[in-house]
C-alpha positions as a printed Julia matrix, in Angstrom:
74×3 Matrix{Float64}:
 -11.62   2.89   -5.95
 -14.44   3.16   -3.15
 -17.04   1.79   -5.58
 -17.42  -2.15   -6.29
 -16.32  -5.45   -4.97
 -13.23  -5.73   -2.94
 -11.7   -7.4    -5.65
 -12.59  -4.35   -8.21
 -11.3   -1.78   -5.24
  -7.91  -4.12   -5.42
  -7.23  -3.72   -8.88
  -8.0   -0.06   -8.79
  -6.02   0.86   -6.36
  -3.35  -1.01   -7.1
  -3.43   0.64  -10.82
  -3.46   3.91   -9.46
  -0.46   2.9    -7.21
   1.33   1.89  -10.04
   0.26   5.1   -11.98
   2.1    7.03   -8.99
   4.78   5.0    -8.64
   5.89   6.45  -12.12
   7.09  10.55  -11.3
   5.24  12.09  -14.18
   1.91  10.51  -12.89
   2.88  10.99   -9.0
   3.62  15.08  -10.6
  -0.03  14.58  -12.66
  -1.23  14.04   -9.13
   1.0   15.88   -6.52
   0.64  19.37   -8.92
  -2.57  20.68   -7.97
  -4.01  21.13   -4.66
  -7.61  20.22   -5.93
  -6.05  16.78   -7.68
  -4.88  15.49   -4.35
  -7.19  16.35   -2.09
  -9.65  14.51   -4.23
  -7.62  11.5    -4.17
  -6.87  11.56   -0.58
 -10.73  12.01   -0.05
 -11.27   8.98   -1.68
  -8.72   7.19   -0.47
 -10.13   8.37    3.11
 -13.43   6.51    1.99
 -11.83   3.2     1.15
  -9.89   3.38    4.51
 -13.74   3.78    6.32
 -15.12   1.02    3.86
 -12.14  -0.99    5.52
 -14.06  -0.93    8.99
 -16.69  -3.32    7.65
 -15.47  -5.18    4.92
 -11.09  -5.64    6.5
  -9.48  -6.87    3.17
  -6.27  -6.82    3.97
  -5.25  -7.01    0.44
  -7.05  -3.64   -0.1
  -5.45  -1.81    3.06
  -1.68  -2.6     1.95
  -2.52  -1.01   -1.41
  -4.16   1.33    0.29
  -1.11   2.18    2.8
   0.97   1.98   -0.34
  -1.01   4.56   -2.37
  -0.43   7.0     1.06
   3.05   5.87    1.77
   3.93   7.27   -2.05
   1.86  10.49   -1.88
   3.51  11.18    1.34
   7.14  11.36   -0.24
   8.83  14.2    -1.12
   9.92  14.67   -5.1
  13.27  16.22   -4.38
């Protein structure tokens, strides 16, 4: 996701919003405190990669991806 062209940091993110969009893949990633803090670290460096490069395409996905992680499974 924070490697690549905007249009390869789209798609990526947008398949790994669709990956937690299902709840056995949000669980994959919500289950282990290691497994999420990685992905919120790299979603951190797409958000600072957004400073320079502001694809708005890539920030909704983005927002998305946090918006999801942020809910609450119960």
């Amino acid at each position: 996701m924070d490697i690549g062209s905007e249009l390869c940091k789209v798609i990526a993110t947008f398949i790994f919003q669709k990956i937690i969009a299902d709840p056995g893949g949000f669980h994959y990633v919500t289950s282990h405190s290691k497994r999420l803090k990685t992905v919120v670290m790299i979603l951190n460096n797409v958000v600072s990669q957004l400073v320079e490069s502001r694809s708005v395409r890539l920030l909704k996905s983005v927002t998305k991806c946090y918006l999801r992680l942020a809910d609450d499974p119960t």
